[in-house]
C-alpha positions as CSV (number, residue, x, y, z in Angstrom):
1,X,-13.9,-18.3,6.5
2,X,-13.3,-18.6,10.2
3,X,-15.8,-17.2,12.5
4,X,-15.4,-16.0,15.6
5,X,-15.8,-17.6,18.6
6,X,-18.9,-16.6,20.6
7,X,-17.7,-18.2,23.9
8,X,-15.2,-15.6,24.0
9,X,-15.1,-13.0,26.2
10,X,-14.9,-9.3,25.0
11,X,-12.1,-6.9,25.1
12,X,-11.6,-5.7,28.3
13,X,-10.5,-2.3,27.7
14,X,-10.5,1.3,26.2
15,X,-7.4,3.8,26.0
16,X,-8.6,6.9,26.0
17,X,-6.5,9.9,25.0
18,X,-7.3,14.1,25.0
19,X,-5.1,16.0,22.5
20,X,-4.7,19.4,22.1
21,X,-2.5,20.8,18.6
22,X,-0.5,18.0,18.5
23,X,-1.3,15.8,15.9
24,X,2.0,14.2,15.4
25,X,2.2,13.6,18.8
26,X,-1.8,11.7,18.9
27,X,-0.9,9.7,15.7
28,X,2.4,8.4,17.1
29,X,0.4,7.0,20.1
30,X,-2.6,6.0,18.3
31,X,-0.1,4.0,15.8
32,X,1.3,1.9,18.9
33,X,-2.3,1.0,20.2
34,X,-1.9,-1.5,17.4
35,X,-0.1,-3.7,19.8
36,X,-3.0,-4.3,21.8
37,X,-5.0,-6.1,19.5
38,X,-7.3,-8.5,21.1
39,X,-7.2,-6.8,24.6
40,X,-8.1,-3.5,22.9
41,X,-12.2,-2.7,22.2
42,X,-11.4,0.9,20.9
43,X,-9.5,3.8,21.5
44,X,-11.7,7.6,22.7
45,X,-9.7,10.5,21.6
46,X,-11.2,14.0,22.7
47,X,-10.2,16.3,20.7
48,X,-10.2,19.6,22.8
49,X,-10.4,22.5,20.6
50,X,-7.6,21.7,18.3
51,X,-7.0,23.9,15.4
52,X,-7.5,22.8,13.2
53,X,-9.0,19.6,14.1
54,X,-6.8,16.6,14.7
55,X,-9.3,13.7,13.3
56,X,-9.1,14.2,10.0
57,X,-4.8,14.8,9.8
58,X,-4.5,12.1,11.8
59,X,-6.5,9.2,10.4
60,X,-5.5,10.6,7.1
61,X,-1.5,9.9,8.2
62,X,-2.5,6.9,9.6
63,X,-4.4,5.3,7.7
64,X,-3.7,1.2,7.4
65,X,-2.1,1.6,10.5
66,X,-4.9,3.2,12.6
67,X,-5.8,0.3,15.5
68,X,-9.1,-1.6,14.6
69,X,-11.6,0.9,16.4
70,X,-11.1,4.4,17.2
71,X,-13.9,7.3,18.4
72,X,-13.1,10.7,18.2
73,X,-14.8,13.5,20.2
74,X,-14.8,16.8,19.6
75,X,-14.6,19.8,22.2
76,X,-15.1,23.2,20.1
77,X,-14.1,25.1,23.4
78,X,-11.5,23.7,25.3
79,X,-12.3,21.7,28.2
80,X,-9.1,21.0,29.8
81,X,-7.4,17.3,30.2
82,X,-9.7,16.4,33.4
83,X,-13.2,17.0,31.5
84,X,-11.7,15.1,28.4
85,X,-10.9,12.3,30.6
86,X,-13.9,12.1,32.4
87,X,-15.8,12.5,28.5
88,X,-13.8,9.7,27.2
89,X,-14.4,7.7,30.3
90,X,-18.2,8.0,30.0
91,X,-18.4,7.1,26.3
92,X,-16.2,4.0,26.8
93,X,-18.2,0.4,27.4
94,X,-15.2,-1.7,29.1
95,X,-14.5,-2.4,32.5
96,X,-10.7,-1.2,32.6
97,X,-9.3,2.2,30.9
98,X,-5.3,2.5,29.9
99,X,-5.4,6.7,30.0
100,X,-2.4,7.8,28.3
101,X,-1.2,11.4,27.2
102,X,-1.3,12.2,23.6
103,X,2.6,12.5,23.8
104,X,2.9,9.0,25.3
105,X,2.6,5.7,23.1
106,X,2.5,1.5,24.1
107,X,5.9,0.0,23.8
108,X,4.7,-3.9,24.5
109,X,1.6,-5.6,25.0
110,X,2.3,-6.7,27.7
111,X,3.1,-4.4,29.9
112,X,-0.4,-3.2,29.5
113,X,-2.0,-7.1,30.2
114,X,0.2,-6.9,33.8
115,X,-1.5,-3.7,34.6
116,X,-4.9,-5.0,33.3
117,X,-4.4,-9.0,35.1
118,X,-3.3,-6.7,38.6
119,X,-7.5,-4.8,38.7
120,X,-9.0,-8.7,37.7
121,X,-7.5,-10.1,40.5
122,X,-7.5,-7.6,42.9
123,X,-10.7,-5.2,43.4
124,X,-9.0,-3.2,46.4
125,X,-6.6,-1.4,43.5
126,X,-8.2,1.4,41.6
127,X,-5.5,1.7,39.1
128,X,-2.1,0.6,38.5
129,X,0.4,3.2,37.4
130,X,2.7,2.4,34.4
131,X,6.6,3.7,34.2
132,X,7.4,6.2,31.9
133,X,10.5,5.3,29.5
134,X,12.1,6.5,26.2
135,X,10.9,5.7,22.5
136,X,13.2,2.3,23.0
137,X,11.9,1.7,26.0
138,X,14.2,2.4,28.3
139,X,12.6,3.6,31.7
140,X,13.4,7.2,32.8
141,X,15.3,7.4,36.3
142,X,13.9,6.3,39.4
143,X,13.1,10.2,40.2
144,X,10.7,10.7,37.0
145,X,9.0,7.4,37.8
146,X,6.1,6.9,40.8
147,X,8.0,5.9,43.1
148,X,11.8,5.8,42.9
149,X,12.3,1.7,43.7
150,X,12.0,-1.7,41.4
151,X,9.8,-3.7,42.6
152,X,6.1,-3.3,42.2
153,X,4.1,-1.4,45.7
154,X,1.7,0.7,46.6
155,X,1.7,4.6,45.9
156,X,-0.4,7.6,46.9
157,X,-1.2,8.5,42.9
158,X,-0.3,7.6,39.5
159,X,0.9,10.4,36.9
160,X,-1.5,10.5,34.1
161,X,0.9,10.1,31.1
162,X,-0.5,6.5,31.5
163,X,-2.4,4.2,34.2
164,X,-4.7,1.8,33.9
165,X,-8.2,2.1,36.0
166,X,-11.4,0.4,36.9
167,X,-14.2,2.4,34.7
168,X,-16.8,1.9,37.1
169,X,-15.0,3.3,40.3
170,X,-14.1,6.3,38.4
171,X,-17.3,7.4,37.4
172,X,-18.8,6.2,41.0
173,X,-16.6,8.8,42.6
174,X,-17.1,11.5,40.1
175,X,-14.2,11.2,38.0
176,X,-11.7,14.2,37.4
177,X,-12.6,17.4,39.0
178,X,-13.1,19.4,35.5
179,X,-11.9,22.7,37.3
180,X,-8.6,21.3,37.8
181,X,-8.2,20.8,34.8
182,X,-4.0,20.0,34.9
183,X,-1.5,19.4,36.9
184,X,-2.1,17.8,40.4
185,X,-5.5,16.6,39.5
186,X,-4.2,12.6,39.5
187,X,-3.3,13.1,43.3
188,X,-6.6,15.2,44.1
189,X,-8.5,11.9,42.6
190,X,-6.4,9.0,44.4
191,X,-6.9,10.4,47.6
192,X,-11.2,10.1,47.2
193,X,-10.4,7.1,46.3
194,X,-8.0,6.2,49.1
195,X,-10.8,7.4,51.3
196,X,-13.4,4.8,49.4
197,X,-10.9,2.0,50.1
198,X,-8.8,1.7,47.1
199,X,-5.4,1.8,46.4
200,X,-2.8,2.7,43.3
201,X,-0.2,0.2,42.6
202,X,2.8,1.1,40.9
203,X,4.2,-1.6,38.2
204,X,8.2,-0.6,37.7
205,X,8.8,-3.4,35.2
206,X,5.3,-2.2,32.9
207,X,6.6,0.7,30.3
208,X,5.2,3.1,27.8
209,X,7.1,5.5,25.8
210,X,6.3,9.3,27.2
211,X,8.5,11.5,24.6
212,X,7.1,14.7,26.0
213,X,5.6,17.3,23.5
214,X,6.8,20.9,23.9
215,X,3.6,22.9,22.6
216,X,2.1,24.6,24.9
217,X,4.5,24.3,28.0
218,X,5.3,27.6,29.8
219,X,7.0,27.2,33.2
220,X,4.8,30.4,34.3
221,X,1.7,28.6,33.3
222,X,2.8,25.6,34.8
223,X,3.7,27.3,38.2
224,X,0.4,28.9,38.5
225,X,-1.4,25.6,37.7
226,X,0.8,23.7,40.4
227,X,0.2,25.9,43.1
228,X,-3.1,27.0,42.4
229,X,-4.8,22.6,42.0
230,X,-2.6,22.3,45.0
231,X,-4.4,24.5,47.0
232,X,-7.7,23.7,45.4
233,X,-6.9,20.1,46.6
234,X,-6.6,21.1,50.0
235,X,-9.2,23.1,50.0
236,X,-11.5,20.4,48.9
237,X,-10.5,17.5,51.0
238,X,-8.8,18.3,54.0
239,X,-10.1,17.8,57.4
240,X,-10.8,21.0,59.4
241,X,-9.4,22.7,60.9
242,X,-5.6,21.5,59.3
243,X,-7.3,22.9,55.9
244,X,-6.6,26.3,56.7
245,X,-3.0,25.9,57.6
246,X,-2.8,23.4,54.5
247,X,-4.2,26.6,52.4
248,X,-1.6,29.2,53.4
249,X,1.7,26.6,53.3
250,X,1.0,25.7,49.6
251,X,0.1,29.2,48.8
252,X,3.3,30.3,50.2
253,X,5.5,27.8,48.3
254,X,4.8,29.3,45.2
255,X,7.8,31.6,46.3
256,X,10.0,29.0,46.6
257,X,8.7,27.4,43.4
258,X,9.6,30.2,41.8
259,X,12.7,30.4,42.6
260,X,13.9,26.9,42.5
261,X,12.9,27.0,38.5
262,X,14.3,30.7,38.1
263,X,10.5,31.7,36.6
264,X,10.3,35.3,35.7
265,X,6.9,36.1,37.1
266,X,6.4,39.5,38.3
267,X,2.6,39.7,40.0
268,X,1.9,36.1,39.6
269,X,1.5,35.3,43.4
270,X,-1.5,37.9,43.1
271,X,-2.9,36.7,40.0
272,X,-3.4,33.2,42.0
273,X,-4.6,34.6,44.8
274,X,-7.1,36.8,42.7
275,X,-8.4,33.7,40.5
276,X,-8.9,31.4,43.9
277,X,-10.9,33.7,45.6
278,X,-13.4,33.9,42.4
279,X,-13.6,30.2,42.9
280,X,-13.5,29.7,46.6
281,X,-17.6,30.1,47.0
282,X,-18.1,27.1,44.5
283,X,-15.1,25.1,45.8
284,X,-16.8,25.6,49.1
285,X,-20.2,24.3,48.0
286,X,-18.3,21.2,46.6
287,X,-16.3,20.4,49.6
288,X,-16.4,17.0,50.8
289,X,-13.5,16.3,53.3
290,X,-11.6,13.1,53.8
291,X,-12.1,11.2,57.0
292,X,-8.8,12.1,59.4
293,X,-8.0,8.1,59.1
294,X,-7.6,8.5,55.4
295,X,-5.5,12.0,55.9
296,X,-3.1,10.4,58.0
297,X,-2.7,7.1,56.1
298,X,-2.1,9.5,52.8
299,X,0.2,11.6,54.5
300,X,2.3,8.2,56.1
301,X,2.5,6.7,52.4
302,X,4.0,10.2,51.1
303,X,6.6,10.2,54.0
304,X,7.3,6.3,54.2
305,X,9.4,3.9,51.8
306,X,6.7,2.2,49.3
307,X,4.8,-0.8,50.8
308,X,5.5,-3.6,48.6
309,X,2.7,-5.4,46.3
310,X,3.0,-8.8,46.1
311,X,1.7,-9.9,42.4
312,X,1.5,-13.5,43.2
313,X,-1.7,-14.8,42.7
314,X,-4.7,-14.8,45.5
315,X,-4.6,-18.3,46.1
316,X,-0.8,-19.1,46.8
317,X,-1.1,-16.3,49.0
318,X,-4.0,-18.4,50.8
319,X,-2.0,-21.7,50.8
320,X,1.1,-19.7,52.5
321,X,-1.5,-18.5,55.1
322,X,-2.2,-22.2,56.1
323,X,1.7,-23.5,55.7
C-alpha cells in the first residue's frame, strides 16, 4: 500500500457553489470538479431553500462520480447568492476559492491551476476572473466575456459564474453584501477591494463551461435587481457629494433599461423606488465611501482599453529591470 507523502503540501483550494431548484444543473458542475483532483480539498454547496432539497437527488445521481469531498449546507429560508457565498466562504479551510454558479462546470484542470498559480505569485490580485465558454469549451464572444480582448489584463470586476479568490481578503473586507443579494454585487465588492489595494485580473485563455439555467429568470425581476444593487452600490461607496447625482442617473436608467429589453413593467419604477427608501436608513448606517483616488482610478479602468497583465514570473520581470 502506498502512503501518502507527509512532505506534501495540502490542497489549496475550495469551489464553492449556491443552488437553488436546479439540481441537474449542481450535479453537472459538481461531476466536472472531478478534474481537479489533487488541487481540490472539497467542494461547499449551499443549498438555499431548494424544494425539495438538492443533496440527497444529487449525490444519489452522482454517486461514483461525486469529486472526493463535498459539504453541503442547507438554507431553509432563502438567503440569496451573496449570503451563500459569503457561508460557503466561511466554512471553507483553503487559502484560494474557485466560486462558480451552479449552471457553470470545469472544462480543464488547468485552466483553474493558471487562475490559482496567478494569486501565489502575485498578492496585489484579489481574484482572477475565468472566461465563460460552451459545454465544448468554446469561449462565448468577446462581449459576454470580462473584457472584450485576448490577452490576460486587469479589469474593474469579475462576473461570478466563476473566479478564483484569495479566502482571507474576502472575509477581511466583509465578503458579499447579503442585501444584494444578485446581480451587480461582484462589481460592488471589487471596488472595496480596489480601494484596499487589490486588483482582478482577467485570464482570456482560462475556460469553464456556463450553459445558463432558465429557472427562475424573469427579465422584470432582473431589471428591478439591476437597477435597484446599482443604486445600492452607489449609495454605499461613492464619495460625496457625486453620490447624490450617481443615485438619480442610475435610477433614471431604469427607463431606458426598460425599453432597450422591451420589459412589460407597468409601476415597476415605483416599486424600486418604494423598496430603496425602506432600506436607505440601514444602507446609510453601513456606508463606508471609497477614497476619491480609488473612484477615479475605477471610473478610468471602465472608460480605458484593459491594462495588460504580464504573467511572466516575478523574477524575469526583475532581471529585465536590471538589463
Amino acid at each position: 500500500m502506498t502512503l501518502p507523502d507527509p512532505a506534501a503540501a495540502p490542497p489549496p483550494l475550495t469551489v464553492i457553489v449556491a443552488t437553488r431548484d436546479r439540481p441537474e444543473a449542481v450535479e453537472r458542475c459538481l461531476r466536472s470538479l472531478r478534474l481537479l483532483e489533487g488541487v481540490l480539498a472539497e467542494a461547499v454547496v449551499v443549498d438555499d431553500a431548494s424544494d425539495p432539497p438538492a443533496e440527497g437527488p444529487v449525490c444519489a445521481a452522482l454517486a461514483a462520480d461525486l469529486p472526493p469531498r463535498v459539504r453541503w449546507i442547507r438554507n431553509e429560508q432563502s438567503l440569496g447568492p451573496s449570503a451563500c457565498r459569503n457561508q460557503a466562504a466561511r466554512a471553507a479551510g483553503t487559502p484560494y476559492l474557485l466560486n462558480l454558479d451552479d449552471d457553470a462546470f470545469v472544462l480543464s484542470r488547468e485552466a483553474v491551476e493558471r487562475a490559482v498559480a496567478v494569486l501565489e505569485r502575485d498578492p496585489a490580485v484579489f481574484a482572477v476572473a475565468l472566461a465563460q465558454g460552451d459545454a465544448e469549451g468554446a469561449p462565448f464572444p468577446p462581449a459576454a466575456q470580462p473584457a472584450s480582448v485576448d490577452f490576460p489584463c486587469y479589469v474593474p470586476a469579475f462576473t461570478g459564474y466563476g473566479f478564483v479568490a484569495r479566502r482571507d481578503a474576502l472575509l477581511a473586507a466583509g465578503g458579499f453584501r447579503d442585501r444584494l443579494g444578485i446581480h451587480g454585487e461582484e462589481k460592488e465588492l471589487c471596488l472595496r477591494m480596489l480601494d484596499r489595494g487589490l486588483r482582478v485580473v482577467y485570464l482570456p485563455g482560462a475556460v469553464v463551461g456556463h450553459v445558463a439555467a432558465a429557472a427562475g429568470r424573469d427579465p422584470r425581476r432582473y431589471l428591478h435587481q439591476t437597477v435597484r444593487n446599482s443604486t445600492l452600490g452607489g449609495l454605499y461607496n461613492e464619495p460625496f457629494p457625486l453620490v447624490l447625482g450617481g443615485a438619480a442617473k442610475r435610477l433614471y436608467s431604469y427607463f431606458a433599461m426598460r425599453r432597450g429589453w422591451k420589459v412589460h413593467d407597468p409601476g415597476g419604477f415605483g416599486t424600486i423606488v418604494r423598496g430603496l427608501a425602506r432600506e436607505l436608513p440601514a444602507v446609510m448606517h453601513e456606508r463606508r465611501p471609497v477614497r476619491w483616488a480609488t473612484w477615479k482610478r475605477w471610473r478610468q479602468m471602465t472608460q480605458s482599453p484593459p491594462e495588460p497583465y504580464d504573467l511572466r514570473p516575478a523574477s524575469a520581470l526583475a532581471r529585465e529591470g536590471q538589463g
